[in-house]
Each structure stands twice: as C-alpha cells, then as structure tokens.
TORTI-8482 format. One line per field, with one value per residue: residue number from 0; x, y, z of N, C-alpha, C, O, CB in turn. Coordinates in nm, 4 decimals, padded with zeros to 6 digits. Each point is the difference from the previous one (the first is absolute). Glycine has a CB too. Example, Ala and Ser with C-alpha at 12.3 -4.5 7.8 and 13.67 -1.06 7.14 Angstrom:
// residues 2
n <- [0 / 1];
n.u <- [01.3190 / 00.1542];
n.v <- [-00.5690 / 00.2223];
n.w <- [00.7800 / -00.1966];
ca.u <- [-00.0890 / 00.0820];
ca.v <- [00.1190 / 00.1190];
ca.w <- [00.0000 / 00.0060];
c.u <- [00.0900 / -00.0770];
c.v <- [00.1200 / 00.1090];
c.w <- [00.0000 / 00.0730];
o.u <- [00.1036 / 00.0509];
o.v <- [-00.0019 / 00.1108];
o.w <- [00.0665 / 00.0169];
cb.u <- [-00.2928 / 00.0675];
cb.v <- [-00.1154 / -00.1736];
cb.w <- [00.0581 / -00.2314];
// end
This chain:
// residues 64
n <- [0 / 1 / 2 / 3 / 4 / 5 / 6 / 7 / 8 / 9 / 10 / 11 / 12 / 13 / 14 / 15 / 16 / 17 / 18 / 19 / 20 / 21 / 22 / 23 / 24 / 25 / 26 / 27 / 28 / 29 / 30 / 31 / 32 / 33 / 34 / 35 / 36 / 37 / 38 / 39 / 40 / 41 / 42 / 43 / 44 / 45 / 46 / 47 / 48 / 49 / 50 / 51 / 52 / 53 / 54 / 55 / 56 / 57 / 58 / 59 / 60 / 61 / 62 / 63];
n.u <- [27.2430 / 00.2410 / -00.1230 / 00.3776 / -00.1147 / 00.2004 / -00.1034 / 00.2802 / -00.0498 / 00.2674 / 00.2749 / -00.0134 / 00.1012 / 00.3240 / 00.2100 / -00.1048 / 00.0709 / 00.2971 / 00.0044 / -00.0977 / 00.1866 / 00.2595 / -00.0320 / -00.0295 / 00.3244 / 00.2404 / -00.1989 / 00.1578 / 00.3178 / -00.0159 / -00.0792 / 00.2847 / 00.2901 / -00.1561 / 00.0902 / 00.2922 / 00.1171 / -00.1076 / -00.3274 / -00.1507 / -00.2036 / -00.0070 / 00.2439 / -00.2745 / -00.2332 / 00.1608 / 00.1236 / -00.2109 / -00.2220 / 00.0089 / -00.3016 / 00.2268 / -00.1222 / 00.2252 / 00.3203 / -00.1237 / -00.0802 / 00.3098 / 00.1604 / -00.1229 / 00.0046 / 00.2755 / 00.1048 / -00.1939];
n.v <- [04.9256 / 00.0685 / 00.3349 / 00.0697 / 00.1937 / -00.1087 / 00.3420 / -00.1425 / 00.2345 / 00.0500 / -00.1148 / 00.1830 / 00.3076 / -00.0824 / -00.0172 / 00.2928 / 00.0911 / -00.1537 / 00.2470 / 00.2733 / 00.0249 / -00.0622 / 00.3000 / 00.1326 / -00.0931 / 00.1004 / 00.2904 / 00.0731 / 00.0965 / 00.2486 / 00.2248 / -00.0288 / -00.0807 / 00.2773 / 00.0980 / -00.1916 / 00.2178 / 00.2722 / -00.0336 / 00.4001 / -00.1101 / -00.0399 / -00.2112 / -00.2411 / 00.0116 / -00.1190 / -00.2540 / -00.1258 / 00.0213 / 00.1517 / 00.3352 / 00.1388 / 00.0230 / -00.2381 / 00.1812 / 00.0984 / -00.2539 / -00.1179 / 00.2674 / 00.1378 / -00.3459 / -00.0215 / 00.2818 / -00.1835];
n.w <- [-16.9249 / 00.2185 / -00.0617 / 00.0061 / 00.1905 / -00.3483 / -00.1439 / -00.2249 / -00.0753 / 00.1842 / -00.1004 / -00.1848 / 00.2191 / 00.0619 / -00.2919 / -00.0228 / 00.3760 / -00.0557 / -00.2613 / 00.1095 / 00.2973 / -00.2356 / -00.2887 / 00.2675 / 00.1248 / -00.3472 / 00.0345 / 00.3544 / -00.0695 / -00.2278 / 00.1230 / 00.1361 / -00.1376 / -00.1198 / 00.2944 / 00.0383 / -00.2804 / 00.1772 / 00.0383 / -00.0417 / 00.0834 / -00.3279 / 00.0453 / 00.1578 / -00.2586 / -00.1781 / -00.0335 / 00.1148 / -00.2193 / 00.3418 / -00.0877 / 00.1125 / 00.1089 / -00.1092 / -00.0051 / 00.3633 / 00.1199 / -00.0263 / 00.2059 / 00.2500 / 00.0334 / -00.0100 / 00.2379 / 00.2559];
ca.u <- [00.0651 / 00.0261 / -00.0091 / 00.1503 / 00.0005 / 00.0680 / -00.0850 / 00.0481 / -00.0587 / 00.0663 / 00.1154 / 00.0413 / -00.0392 / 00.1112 / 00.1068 / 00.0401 / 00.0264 / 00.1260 / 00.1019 / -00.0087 / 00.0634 / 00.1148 / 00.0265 / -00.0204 / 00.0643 / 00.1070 / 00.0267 / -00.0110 / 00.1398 / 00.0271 / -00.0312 / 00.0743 / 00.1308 / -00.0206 / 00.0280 / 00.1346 / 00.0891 / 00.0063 / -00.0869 / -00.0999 / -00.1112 / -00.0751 / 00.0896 / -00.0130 / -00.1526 / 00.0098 / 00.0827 / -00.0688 / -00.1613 / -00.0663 / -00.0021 / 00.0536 / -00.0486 / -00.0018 / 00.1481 / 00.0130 / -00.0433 / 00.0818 / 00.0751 / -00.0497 / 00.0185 / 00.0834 / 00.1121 / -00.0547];
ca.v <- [00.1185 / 00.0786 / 00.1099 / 00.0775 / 00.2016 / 00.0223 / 00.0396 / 00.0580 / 00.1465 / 00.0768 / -00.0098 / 00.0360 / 00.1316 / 00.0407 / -00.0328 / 00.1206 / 00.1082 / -00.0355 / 00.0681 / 00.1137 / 00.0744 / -00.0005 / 00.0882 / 00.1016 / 00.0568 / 00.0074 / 00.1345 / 00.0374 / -00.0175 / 00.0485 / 00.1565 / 00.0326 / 00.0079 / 00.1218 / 00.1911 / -00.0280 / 00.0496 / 00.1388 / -00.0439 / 00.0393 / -00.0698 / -00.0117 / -00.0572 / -00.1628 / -00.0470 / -00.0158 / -00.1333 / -00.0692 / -00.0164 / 00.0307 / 00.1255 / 00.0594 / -00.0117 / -00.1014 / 00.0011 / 00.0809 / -00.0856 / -00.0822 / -00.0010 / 00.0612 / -00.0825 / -00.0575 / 00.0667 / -00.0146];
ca.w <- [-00.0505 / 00.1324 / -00.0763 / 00.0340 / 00.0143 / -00.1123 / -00.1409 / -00.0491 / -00.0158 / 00.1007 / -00.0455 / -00.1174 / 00.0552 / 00.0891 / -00.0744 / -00.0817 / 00.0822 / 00.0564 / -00.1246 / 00.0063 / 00.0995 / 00.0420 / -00.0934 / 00.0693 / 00.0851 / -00.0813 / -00.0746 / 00.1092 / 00.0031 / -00.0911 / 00.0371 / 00.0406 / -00.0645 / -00.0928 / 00.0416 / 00.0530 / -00.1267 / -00.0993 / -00.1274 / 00.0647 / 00.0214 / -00.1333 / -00.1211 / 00.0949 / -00.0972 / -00.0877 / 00.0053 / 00.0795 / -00.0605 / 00.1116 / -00.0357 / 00.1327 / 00.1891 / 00.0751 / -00.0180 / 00.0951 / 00.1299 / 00.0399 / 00.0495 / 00.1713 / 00.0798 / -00.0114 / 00.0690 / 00.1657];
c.u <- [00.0444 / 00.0671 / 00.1576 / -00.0627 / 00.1427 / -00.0829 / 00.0999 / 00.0336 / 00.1177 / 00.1617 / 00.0732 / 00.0570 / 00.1579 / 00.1342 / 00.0040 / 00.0126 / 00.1249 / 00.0616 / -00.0018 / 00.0898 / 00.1577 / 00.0675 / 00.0006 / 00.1173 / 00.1847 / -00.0424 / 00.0264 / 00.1835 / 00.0548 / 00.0132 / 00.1222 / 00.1875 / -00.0254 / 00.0289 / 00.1235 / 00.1157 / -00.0366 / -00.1381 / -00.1159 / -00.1194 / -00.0852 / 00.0710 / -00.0569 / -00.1719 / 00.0179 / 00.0607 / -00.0476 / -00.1587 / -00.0697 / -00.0154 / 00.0751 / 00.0215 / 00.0592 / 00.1456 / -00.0050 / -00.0575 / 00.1254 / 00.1658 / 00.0380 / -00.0499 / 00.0824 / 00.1431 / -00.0535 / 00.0604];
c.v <- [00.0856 / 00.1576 / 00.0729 / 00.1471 / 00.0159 / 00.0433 / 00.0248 / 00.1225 / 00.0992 / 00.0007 / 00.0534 / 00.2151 / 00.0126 / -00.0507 / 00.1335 / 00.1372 / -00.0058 / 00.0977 / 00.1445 / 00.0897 / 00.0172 / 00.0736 / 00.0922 / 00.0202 / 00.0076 / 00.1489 / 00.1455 / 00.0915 / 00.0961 / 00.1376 / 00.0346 / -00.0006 / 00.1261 / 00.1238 / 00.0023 / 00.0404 / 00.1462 / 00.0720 / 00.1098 / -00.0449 / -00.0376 / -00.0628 / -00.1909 / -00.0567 / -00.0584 / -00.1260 / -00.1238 / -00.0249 / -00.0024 / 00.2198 / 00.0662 / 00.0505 / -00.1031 / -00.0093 / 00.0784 / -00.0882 / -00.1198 / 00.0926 / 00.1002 / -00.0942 / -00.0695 / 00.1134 / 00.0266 / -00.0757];
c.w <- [00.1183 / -00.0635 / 00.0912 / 00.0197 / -00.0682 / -00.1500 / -00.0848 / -00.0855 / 00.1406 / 00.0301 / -00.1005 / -00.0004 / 00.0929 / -00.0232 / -00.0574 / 00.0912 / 00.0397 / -00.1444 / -00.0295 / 00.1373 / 00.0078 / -00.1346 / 00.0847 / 00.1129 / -00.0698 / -00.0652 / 00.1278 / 00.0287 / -00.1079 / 00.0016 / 00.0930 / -00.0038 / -00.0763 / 00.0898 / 00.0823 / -00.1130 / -00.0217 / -00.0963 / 00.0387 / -00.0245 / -00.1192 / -00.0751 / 00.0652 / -00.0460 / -00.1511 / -00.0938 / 00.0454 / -00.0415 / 00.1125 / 00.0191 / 00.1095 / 00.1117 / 00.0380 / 00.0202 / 00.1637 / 00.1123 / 00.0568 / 00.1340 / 00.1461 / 00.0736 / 00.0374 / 00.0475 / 00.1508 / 00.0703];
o.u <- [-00.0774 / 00.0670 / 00.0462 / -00.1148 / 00.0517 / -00.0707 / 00.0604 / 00.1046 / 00.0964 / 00.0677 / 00.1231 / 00.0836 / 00.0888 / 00.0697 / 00.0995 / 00.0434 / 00.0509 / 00.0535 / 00.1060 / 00.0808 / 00.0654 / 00.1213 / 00.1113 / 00.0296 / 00.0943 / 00.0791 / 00.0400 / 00.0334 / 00.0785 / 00.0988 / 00.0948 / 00.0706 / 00.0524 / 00.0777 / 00.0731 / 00.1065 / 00.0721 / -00.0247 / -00.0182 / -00.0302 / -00.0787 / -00.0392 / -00.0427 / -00.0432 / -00.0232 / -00.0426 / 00.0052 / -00.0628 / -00.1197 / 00.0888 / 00.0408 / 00.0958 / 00.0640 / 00.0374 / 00.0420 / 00.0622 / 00.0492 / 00.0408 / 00.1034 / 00.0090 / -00.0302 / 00.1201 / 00.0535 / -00.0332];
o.v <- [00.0043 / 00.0308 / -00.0360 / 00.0434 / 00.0929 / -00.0670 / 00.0919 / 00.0165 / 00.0764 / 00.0985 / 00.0035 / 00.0649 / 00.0846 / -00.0394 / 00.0721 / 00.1061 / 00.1074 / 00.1102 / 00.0585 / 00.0906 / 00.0781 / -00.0202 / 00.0473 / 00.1143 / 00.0018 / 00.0875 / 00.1129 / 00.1175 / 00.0848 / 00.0680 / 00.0611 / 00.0843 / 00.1002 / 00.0918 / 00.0989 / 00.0206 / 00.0740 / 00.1088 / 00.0058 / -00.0669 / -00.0936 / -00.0331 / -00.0964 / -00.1077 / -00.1142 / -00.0375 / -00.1034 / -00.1041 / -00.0199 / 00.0849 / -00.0606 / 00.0343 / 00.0080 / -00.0751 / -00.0717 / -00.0250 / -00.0086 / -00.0276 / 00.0205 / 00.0287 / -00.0810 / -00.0212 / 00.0794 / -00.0150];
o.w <- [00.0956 / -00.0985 / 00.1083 / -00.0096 / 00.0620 / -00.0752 / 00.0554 / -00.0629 / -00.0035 / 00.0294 / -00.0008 / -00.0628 / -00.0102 / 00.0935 / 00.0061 / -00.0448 / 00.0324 / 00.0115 / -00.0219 / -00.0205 / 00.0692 / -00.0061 / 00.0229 / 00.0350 / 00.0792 / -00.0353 / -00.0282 / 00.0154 / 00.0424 / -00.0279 / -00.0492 / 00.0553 / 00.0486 / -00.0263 / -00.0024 / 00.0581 / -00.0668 / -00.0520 / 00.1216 / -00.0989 / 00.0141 / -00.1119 / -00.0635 / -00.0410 / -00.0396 / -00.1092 / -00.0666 / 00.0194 / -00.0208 / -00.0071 / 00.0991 / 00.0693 / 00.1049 / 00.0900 / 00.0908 / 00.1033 / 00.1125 / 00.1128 / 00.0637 / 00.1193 / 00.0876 / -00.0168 / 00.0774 / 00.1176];
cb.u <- [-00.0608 / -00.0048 / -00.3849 / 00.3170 / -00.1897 / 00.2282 / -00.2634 / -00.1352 / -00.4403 / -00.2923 / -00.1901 / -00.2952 / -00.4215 / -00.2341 / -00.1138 / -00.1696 / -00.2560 / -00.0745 / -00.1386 / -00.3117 / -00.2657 / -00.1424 / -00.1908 / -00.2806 / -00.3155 / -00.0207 / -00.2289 / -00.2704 / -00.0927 / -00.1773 / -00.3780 / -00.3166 / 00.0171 / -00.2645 / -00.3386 / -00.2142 / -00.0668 / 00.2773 / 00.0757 / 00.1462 / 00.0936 / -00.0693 / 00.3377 / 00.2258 / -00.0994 / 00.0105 / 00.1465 / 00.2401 / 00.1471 / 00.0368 / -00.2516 / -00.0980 / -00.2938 / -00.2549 / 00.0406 / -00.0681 / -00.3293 / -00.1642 / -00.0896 / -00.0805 / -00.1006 / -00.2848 / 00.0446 / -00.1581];
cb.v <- [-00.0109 / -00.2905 / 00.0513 / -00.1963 / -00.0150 / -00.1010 / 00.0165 / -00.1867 / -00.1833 / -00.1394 / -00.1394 / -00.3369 / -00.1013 / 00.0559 / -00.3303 / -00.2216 / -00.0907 / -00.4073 / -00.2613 / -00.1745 / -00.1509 / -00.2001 / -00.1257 / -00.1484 / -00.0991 / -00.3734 / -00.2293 / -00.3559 / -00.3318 / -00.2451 / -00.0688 / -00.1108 / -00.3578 / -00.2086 / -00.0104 / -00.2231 / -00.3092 / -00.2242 / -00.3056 / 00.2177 / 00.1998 / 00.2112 / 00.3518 / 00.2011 / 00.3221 / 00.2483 / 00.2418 / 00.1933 / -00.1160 / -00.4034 / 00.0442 / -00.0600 / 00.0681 / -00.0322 / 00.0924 / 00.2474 / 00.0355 / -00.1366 / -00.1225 / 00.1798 / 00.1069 / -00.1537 / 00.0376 / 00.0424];
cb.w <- [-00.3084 / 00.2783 / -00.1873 / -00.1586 / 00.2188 / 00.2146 / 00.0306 / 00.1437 / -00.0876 / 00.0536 / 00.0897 / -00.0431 / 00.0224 / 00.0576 / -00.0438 / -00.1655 / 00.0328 / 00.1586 / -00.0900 / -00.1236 / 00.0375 / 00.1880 / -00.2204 / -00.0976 / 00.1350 / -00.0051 / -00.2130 / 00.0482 / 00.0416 / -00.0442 / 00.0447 / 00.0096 / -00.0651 / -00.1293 / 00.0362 / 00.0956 / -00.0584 / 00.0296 / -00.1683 / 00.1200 / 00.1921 / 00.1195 / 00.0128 / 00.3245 / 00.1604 / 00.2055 / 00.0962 / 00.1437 / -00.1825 / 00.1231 / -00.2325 / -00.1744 / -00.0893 / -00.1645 / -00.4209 / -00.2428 / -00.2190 / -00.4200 / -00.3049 / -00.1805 / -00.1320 / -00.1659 / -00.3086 / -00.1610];
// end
C-alpha cells in the first residue's frame, strides 16, 4: 500500500478559496466602476451586499 499527501478535503478548501477570492476581486472592480459613476457609498453597499466600511476601504485602497 503506499501512502500519498494528497487530501481531498484540502483540495476541495482551496477550490472554494480560488472561487470565493475571485468573486471578491469582481466585486472589488464593481465597487469601484459604481463610485467611478457617481454611485454613493450606501447605494454601492447596498447593491454589492458588501457593508460599508468595506465599500470605503475598497475604494481608498484603490486611490493610492
């Protein structure tokens, strides 16, 4: 019998971290197209379902 270090669990973990980070970096894009229009910060939450610090955060890191 020979043993592996292949777990599918963990594979399974870092599929759903690949899919999640890459929502995260569209909703990322989104926020910022939204305030790039006009959009305000409670309206882009609101749409986005991201709260609004995290709307404000995104988009002050993203004017550095």
């Amino acid at each position: 019998m020979t043993k592996t270090l292949y777990d599918p669990e963990v594979e399974k973990r870092g599929y759903e971290k690949g899919i999640s980070e890459g929502i995260l970096q569209e909703k990322k894009e989104i926020i910022l197209k939204m305030h790039l229009k006009g959009y305000s910060e409670a309206e882009i939450s609101d749409i986005t379902d991201v709260d609004v610090e995290g709307v404000q955060e995104i988009i002050k890191n993203s004017t550095r």
